[in-house]
C-alpha positions as CSV (number, residue, x, y, z in Angstrom):
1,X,-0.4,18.9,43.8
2,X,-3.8,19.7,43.6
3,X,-4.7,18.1,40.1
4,X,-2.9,14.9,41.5
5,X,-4.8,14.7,44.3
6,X,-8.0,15.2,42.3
7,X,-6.8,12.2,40.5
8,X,-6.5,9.9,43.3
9,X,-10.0,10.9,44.7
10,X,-11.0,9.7,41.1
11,X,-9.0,6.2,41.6
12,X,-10.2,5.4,45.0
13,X,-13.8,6.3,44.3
14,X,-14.3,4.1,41.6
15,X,-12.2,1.1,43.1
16,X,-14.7,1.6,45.9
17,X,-17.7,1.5,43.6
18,X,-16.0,-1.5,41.4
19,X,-15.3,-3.4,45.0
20,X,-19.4,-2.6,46.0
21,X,-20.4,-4.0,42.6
22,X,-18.0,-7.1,43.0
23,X,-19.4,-8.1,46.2
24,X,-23.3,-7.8,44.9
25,X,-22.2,-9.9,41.9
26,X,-20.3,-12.8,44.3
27,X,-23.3,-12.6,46.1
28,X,-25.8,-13.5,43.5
29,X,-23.4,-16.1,42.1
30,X,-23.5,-18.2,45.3
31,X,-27.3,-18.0,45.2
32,X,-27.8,-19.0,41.8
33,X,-25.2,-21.5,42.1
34,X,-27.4,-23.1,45.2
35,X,-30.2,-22.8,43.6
36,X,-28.8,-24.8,40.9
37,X,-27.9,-27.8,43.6
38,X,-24.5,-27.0,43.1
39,X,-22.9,-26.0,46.9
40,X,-19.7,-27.4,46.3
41,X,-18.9,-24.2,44.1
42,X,-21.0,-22.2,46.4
43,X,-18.1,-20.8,48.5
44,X,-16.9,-16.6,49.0
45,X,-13.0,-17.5,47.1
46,X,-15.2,-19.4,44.2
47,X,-17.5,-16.7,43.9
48,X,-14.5,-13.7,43.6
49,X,-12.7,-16.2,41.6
50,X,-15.4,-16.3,39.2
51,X,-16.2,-12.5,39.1
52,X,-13.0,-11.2,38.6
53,X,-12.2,-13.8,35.5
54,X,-15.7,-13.0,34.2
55,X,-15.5,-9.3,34.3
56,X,-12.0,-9.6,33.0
57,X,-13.3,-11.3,30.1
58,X,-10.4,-13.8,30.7
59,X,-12.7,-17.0,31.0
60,X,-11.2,-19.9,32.2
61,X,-14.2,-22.2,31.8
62,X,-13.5,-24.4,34.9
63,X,-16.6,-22.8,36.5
64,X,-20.0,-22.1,34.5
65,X,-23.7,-22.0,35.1
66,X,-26.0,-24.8,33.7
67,X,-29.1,-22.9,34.0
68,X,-30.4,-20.6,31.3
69,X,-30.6,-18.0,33.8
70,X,-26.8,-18.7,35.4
71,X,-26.1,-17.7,31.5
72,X,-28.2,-14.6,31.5
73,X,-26.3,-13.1,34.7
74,X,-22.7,-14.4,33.4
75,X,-23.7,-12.9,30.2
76,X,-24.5,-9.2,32.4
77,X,-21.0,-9.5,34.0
78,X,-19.5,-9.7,30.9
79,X,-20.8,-7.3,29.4
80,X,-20.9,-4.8,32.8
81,X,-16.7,-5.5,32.5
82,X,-16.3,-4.1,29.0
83,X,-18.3,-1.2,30.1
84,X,-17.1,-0.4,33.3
85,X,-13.5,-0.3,31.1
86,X,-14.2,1.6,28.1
87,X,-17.2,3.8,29.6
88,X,-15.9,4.5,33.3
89,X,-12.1,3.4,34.0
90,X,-10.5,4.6,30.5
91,X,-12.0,8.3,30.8
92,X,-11.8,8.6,35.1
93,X,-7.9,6.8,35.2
94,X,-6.2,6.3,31.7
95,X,-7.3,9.8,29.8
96,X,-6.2,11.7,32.6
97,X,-3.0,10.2,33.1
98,X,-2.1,10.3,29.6
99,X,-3.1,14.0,29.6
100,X,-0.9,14.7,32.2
101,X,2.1,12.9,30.8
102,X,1.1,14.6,26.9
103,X,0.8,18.5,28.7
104,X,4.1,19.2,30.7
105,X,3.4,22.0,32.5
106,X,6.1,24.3,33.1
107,X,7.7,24.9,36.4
108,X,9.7,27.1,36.7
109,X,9.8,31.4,35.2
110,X,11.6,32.0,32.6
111,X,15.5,32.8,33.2
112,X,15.0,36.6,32.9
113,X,12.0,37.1,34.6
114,X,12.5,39.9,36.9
115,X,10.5,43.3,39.0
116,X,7.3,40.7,38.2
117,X,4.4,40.4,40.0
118,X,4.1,37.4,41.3
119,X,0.2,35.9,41.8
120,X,-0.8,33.1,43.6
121,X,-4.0,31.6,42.6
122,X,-6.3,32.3,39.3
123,X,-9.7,33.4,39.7
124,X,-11.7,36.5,37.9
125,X,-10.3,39.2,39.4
126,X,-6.7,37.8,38.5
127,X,-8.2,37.5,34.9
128,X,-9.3,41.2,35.0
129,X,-5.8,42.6,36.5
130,X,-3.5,40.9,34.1
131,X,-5.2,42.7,31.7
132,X,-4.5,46.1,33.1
133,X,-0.7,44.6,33.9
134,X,-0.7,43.6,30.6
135,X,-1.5,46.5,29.3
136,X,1.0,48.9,31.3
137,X,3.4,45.7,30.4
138,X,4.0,45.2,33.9
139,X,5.5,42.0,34.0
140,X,3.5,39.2,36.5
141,X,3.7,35.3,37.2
142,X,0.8,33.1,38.0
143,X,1.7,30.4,40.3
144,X,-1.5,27.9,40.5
145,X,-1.3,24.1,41.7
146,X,-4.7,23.6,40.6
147,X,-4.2,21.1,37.8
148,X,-7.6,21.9,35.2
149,X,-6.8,25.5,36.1
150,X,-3.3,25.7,35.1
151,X,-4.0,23.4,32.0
152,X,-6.7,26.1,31.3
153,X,-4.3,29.2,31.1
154,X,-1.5,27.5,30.7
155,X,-1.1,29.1,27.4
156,X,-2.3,32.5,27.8
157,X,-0.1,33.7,30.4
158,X,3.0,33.0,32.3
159,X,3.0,30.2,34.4
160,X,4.1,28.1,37.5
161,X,2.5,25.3,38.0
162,X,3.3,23.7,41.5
163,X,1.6,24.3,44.8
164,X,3.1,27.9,46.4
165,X,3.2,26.7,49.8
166,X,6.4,24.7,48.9
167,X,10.3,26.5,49.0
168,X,11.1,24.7,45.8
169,X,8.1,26.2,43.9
170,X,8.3,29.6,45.4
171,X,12.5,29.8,44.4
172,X,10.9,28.4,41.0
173,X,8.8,32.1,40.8
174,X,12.2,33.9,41.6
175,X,10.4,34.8,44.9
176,X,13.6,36.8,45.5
177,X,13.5,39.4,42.3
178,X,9.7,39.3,42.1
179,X,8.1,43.3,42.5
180,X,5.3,42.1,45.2
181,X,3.4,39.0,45.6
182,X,-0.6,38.1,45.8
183,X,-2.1,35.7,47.2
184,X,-5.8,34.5,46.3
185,X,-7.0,30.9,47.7
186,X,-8.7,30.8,50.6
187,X,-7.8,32.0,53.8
188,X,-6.4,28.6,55.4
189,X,-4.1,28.1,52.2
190,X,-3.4,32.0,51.8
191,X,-1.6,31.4,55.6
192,X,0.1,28.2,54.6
193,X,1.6,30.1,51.4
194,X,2.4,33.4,53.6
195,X,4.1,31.1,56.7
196,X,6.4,30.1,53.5
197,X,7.2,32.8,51.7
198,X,8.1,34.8,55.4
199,X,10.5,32.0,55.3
200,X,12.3,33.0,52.8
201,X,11.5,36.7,51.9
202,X,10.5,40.1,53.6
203,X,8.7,41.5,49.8
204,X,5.5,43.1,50.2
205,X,2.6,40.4,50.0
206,X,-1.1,41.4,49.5
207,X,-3.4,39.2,50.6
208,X,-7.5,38.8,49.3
209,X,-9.9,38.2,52.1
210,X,-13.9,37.5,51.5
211,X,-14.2,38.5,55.2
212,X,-12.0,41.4,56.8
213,X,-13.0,39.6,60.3
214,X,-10.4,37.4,59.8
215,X,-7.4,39.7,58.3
216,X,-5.8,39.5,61.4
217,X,-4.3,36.4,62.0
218,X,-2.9,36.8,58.4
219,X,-1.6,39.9,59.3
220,X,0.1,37.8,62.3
221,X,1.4,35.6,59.8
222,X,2.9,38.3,57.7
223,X,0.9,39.9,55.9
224,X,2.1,43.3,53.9
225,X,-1.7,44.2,53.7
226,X,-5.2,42.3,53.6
227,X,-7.8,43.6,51.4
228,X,-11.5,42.3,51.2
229,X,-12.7,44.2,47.8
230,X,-16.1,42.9,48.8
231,X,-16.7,44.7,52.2
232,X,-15.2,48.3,50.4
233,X,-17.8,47.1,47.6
234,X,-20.7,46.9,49.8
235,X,-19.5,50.4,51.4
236,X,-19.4,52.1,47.9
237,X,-22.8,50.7,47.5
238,X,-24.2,51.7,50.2
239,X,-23.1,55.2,50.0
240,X,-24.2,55.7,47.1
241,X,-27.6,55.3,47.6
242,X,-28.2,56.4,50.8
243,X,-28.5,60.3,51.7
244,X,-25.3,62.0,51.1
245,X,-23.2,63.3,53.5
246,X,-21.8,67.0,53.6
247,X,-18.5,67.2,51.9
248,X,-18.3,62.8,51.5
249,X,-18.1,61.9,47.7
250,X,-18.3,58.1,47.6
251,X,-15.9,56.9,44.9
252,X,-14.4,60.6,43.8
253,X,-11.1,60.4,42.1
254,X,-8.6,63.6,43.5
255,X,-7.7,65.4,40.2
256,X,-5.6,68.4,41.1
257,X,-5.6,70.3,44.5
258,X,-9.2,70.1,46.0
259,X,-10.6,69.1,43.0
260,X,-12.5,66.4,42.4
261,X,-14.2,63.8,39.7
262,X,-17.7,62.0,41.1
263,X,-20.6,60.4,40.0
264,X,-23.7,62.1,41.0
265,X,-26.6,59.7,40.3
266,X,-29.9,61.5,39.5
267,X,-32.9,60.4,41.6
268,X,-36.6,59.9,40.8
269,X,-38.2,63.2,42.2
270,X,-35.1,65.1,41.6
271,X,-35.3,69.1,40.3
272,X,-32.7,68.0,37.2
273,X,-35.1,65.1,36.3
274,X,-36.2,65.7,32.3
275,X,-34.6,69.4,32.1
276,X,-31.3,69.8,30.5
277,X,-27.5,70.6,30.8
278,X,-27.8,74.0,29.7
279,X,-30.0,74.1,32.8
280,X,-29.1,77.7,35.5
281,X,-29.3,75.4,38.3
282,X,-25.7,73.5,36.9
283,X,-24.2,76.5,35.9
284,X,-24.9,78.6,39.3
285,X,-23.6,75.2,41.4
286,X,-19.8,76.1,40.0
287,X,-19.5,72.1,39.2
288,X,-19.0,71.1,35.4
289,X,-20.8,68.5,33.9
290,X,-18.7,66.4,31.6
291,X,-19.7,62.9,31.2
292,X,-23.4,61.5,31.4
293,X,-24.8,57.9,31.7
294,X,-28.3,57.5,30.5
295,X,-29.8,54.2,29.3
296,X,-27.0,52.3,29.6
297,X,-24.9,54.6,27.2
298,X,-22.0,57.1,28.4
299,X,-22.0,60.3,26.3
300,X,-18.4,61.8,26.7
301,X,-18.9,65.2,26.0
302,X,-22.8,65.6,26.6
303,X,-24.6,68.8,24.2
304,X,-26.0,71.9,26.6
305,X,-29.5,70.7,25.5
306,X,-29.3,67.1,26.4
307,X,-32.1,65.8,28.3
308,X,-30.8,64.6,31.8
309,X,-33.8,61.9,32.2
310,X,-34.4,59.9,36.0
311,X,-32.0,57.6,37.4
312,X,-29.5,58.8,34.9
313,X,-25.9,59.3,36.4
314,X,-23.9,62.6,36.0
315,X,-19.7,62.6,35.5
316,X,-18.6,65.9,37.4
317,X,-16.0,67.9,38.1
318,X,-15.8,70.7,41.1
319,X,-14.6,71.5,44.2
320,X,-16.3,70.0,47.7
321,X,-18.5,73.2,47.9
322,X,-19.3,72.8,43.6
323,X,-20.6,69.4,44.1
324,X,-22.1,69.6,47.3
325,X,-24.3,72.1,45.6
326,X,-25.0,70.0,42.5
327,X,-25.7,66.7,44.6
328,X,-28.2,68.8,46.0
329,X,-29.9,69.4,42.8
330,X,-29.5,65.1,41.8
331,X,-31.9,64.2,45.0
332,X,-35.5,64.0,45.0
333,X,-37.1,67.1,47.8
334,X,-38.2,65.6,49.8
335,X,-36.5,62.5,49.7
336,X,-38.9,59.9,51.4
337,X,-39.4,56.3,50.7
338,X,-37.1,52.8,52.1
339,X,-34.0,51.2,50.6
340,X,-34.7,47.9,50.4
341,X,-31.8,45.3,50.4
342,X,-32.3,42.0,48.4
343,X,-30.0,39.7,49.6
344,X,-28.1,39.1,52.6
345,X,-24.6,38.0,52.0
346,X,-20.9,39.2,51.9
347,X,-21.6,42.3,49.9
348,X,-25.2,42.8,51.5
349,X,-24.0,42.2,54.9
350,X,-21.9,45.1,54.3
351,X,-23.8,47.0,52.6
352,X,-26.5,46.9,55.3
353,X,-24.0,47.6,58.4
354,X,-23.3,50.7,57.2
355,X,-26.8,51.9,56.3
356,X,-27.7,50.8,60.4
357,X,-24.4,52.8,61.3
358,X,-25.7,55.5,59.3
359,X,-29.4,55.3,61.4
360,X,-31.3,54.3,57.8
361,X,-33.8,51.0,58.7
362,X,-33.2,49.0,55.6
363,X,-35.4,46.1,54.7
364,X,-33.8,42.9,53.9
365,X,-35.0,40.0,52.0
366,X,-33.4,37.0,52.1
367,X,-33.9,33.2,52.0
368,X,-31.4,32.4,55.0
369,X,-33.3,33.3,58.2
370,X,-31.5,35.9,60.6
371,X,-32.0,36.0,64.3
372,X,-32.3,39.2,66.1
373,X,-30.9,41.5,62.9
374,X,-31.5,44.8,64.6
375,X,-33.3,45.6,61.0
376,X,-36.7,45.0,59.2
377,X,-36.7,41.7,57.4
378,X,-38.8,39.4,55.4
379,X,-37.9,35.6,54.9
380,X,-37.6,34.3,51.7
381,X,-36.5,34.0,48.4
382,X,-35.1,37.8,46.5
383,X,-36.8,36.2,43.0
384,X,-40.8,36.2,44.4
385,X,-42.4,38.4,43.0
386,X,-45.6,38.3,45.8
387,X,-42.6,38.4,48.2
388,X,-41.2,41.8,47.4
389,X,-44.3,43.1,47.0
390,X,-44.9,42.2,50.6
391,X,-41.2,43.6,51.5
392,X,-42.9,47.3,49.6
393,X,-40.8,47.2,46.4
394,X,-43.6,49.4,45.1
395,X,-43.1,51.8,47.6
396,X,-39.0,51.8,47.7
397,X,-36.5,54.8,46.5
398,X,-34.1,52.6,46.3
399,X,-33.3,48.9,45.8
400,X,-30.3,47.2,46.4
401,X,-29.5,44.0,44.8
402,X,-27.2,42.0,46.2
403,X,-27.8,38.4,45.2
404,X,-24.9,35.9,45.0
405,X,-25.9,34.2,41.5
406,X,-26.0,36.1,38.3
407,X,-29.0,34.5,36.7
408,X,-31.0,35.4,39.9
409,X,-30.0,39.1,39.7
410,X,-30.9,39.5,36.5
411,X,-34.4,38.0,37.5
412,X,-34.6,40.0,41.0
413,X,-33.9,43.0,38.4
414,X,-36.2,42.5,35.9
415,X,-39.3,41.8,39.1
416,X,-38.2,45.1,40.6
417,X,-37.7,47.3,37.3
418,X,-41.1,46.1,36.6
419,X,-42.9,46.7,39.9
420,X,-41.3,50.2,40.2
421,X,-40.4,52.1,37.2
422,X,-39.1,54.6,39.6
423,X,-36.7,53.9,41.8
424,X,-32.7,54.0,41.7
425,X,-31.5,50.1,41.5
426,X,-28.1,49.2,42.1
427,X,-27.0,45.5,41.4
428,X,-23.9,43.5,42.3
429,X,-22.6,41.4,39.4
430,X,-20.2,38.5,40.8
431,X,-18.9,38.1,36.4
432,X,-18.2,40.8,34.8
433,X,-19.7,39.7,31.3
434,X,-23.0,39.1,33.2
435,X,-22.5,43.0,34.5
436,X,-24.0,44.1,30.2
437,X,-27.6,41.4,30.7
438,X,-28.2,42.9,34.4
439,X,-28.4,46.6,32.7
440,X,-30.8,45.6,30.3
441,X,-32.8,44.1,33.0
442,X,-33.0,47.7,34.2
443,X,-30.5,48.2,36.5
444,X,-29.8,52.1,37.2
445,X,-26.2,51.3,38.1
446,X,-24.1,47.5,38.3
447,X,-21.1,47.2,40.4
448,X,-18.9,43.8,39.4
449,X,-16.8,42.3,42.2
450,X,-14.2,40.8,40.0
451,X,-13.5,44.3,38.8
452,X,-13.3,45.9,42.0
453,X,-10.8,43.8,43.0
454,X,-8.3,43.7,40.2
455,X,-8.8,47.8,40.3
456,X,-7.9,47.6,43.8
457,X,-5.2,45.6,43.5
458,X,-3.6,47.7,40.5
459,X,-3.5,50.8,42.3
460,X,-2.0,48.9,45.3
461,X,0.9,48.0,42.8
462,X,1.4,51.2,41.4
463,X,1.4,51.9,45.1
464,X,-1.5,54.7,45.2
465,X,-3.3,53.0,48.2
466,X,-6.3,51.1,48.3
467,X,-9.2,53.7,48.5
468,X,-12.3,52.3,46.3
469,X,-12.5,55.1,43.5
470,X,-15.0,54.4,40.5
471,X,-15.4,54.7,37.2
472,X,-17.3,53.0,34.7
473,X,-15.7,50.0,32.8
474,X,-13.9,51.4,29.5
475,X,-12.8,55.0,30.5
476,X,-9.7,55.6,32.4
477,X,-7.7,58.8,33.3
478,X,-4.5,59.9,32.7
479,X,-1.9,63.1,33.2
480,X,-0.2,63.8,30.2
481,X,2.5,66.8,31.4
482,X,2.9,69.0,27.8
483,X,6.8,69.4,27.0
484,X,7.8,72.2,25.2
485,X,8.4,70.3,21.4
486,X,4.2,69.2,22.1
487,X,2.4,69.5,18.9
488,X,-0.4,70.7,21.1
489,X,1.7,73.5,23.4
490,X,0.9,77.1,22.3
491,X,-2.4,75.8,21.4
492,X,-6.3,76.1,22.3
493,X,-8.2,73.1,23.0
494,X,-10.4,73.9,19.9
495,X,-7.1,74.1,17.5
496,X,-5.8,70.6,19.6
497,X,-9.2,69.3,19.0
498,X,-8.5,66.3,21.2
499,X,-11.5,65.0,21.2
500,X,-12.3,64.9,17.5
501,X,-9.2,63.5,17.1
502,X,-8.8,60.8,19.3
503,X,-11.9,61.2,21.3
504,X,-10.4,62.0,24.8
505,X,-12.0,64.8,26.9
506,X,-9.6,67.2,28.8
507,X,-11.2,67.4,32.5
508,X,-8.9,70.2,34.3
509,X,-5.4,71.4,34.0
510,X,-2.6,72.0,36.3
511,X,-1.4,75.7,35.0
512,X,2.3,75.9,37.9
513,X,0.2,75.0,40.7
514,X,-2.9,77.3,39.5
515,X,-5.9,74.3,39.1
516,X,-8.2,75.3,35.8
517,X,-11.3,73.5,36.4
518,X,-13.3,75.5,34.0
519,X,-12.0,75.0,30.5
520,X,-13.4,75.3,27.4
521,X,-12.4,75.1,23.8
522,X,-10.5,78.9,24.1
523,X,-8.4,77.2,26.9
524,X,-5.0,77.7,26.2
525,X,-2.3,74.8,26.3
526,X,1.2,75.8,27.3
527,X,4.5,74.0,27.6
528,X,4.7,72.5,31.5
529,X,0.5,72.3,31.5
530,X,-0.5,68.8,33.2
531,X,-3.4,67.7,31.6
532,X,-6.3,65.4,33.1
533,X,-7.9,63.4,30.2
534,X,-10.0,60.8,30.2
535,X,-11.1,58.1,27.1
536,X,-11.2,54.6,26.5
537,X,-8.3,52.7,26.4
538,X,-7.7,52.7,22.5
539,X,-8.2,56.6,22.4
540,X,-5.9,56.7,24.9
541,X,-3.4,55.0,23.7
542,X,-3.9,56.9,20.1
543,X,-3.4,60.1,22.0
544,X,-0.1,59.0,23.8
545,X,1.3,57.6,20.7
546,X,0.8,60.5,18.7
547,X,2.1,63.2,21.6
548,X,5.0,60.6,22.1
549,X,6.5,61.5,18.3
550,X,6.0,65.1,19.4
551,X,8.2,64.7,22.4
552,X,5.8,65.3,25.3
553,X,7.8,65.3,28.7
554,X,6.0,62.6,30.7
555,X,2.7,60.5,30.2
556,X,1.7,59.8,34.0
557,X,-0.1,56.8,34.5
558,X,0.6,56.1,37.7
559,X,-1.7,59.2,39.2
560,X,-5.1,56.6,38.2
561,X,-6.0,54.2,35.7
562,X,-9.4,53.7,36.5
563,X,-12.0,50.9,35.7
564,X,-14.6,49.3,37.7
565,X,-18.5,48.7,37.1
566,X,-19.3,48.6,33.6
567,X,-21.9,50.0,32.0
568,X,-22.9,48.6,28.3
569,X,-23.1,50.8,25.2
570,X,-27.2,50.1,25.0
571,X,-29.2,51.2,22.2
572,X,-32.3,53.3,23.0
């Protein structure tokens, strides 16, 4: 087991550091003991005889100094025992062991545990998709041979401690009744655990990658499907910051038909930039407007005469040909300046690849140096001011910040948001609670890795693929299909007043195959309507409650529930 091993590497480092201080102390005994005219005790088994009695405290007396400074040093191994025992030995060997035998960690799932799915490893992303399991009250199984880890959890979730890789551990899970299985160490241990559970199982197994280079040889061991949420990260990124693409809507979530929910960020320079909703330009584009993100706060159901201000981010709904014509409207004309990338790692990497492929020159900064990258690039450190300066922050549409450590993308932000007021900043946050401090830096939109993945991963068990779409942290969609006993069938949207009630917003409705993308509060609602709604999770859950005592045929939450970067509730 992991945590055992741990131990050990605790044991044998301090014996090797007790054994080093040993020999240093049966080295100076034999020279004080000659410089006190004394050879005949001056001998290696003397000396080690000596130590380990003295360090022991055990002190036989057969062999002392005479000389006041052969006291002082026995006095210092005396003392150096009782230290190295209380201070070093009793919290490195005896805590831990009694820990261990006081915290029995269970090993095996419960009898009844069935349809569960099972994960292997704990990490952040686990953390954020148990809580959409959770939620949904999917049933799932952590499986973690990391002993602090599992000690950790051990009481929040179910658990299995025991390393995966084994048979005994794996029957343990009820491998055979589990739903699907994921695996999250790193890629050596993800093929030991794979090589094991092929062994004894053909279920579906997903498998997290940092790099999608190297999916392949767990695909030879078996794997269902290898995802790297960090590579389909740094492709959302980049595409939403470079120039769009006719008919491509980075992140759009399929409502009904052809019709589609994006984001449309609104860029310095751009027409919409401090006019309002209300604004002919919206209207005559065909796509509806509603959902805005300005300063850090999400208005669900925006007024006509809001203000849409720079850099603020527009919820829409519309057709390709609707949104293509809005998104035209969101960019600055002409749209001139460079994106520049700070930091050059998983996510970065990624993110510039696919501006090259695209043909946009990027300029990089980062503190590892790159030979032959094909791209502009400045050496140094993403957190210099002078340095960006020199890489034309000032000068940059957009900038990209793709830092590995929280702290120094909240810093990178803060430098940027400061030396251009203007321009469009996305930021990766690798913690999701860090995703609320990097906003208030003045990021324009934040993107958190640990909530990528566990979105990924929960549409890939309510088997809807594993196409990145996005929403902000806190609203999710649903389908609610009205049954004919619906308190709200036979009703308009003003009289079901779903919003004031619960605060949900109904985006488009499914009328027998006829998609109603325009509604309003004279919409009617009839028995057999599907319903797209979006809300947080509480209003949500109010909603479904309250239709559920009505008897509303199905509540569909398998079509998208939706999280991903967050975006605080800021004041102004």
């Amino acid at each position: 087991m992991w945590g055992l091993r741990k131990l050990k590497s605790r044991v044998l480092r301090f014996l090797l550091g007790l054994a080093l201080l040993a020999s240093a102390y049966c080295l100076v005994f034999m020279a004080l003991m000659m410089w006190e005219g004394n050879y005949q005790e001056a001998t290696p088994i003397t000396a080690v005889y000596w130590v380990v009695c003295t360090m022991t405290t055990v002190g036989y007396g057969d062999v002392v100094f005479k000389s006041a400074e052969g006291r002082i040093f026995s006095t210092l191994v005396v003392l150096s025992g009782v230290a190295i025992f209380f201070a070093v030995a009793l919290p490195i060997i005896v805590t831990p062991w009694v820990e261990r035998l006081e915290q029995t960690m269970p090993s095996k799932a419960p009898n009844d545990m069935r349809d569960h799915v099972m994960i292997c490893g704990y990490s952040p992303v686990v953390e954020t998709l148990i809580e959409k399991l959770d939620r949904l009250r999917i049933p799932f199984l952590v499986v973690e041979q990391r002993w602090d880890v599992a000690r950790r959890i051990r009481q929040k979730y179910p658990l299995v401690y025991g390393d995966p890789s084994e048979r005994q551990v794996l029957e343990n899970s009820h491998i055979h009744s589990c739903q699907l299985i994921i695996l999250n160490y790193n890629d050596e241990a993800n093929a030991d655990i794979l090589l094991t559970v092929r062994e004894m199982s053909n279920k579906e197994v997903i498998v997290m990658v940092e790099d999608l280079s190297r999916s392949r040889f767990l695909s030879y061991a078996g794997a269902s499907r290898v995802i790297s949420p960090k590579t389909l990260l740094g492709t959302f990124l980049a595409q939403i910051t470079s120039p769009p693409r006719e008919g491509v809507f980075p992140g759009s979530v399929q409502l009904f038909g052809n019709l589609l929910l994006v984001e449309l960020p609104v860029f310095p320079g751009s027409p919409l930039a401090k006019e309002s909703l209300n604004d002919p330009r919206i209207s005559a584009s065909g796509a509806r407007v509603v959902g805005l993100w300005q300063r850090g706060r999400f208005c669900p159901r925006p007024r006509p005469d809001e203000q849409i201000r720079k850099n603020s981010v527009l919820l829409a709904v519309g057709d390709s040909e609707q949104l293509s014509r809005l998104r035209k409207e969101t960019i600055s004309l002409p749209a001139q300046g460079k994106l520049l990338v700070i930091g050059y790692g998983d996510v970065g990497r990624r993110v510039v690849r696919v501006l090259c492929d695209w043909g946009i020159d990027p300029v990089v900064v980062d503190r590892r140096d790159i030979e032959q990258p094909g791209f502009s690039f400045i050496l140094g450190d993403g957190t210099d001011e002078e340095l960006l300066e020199k890489a034309g922050i000032k000068d940059a549409v957009g900038v990209l910040i793709m830092l590995n450590h929280d702290p120094d993308v909240i810093y990178s932000t803060l430098i940027a948001r400061n030396l251009n007021p203007e321009a469009f900043i996305v930021a990766r946050a690798n913690q999701a609670p860090s995703a609320t401090k990097i906003y208030r830096a003045g990021a324009d939109y934040v993107a958190s890795v640990p909530l990528v993945a566990s979105h990924m991963l929960f549409k890939m068990i309510q088997g809807l693929g594993e196409e990145l779409t996005i929403l902000f942290e806190g609203r999710e969609l649903i389908k609610l299909e009205v049954g004919r006993s619906s308190p709200i069938a036979g009703q308009s949207l003003h009289e079901a007043d779903l919003f004031g009630r619960f605060r949900t917003t109904v985006l488009a409705i499914d009328r027998q195959g006829e998609v109603i993308s325009q509604v309003d509060g004279r919409t009617m609602i009839y028995p057999g309507d599907i319903l797209a709604v979006t809300g947080n999770q509480a209003s949500l859950e109010s909603l479904t409650r309250w239709l559920r005592q009505g008897r509303l045929s199905k509540i569909r939450h398998g079509d998208m529930r939706i999280t991903v970067p967050t975006r605080p509730d800021l004041k102004d």
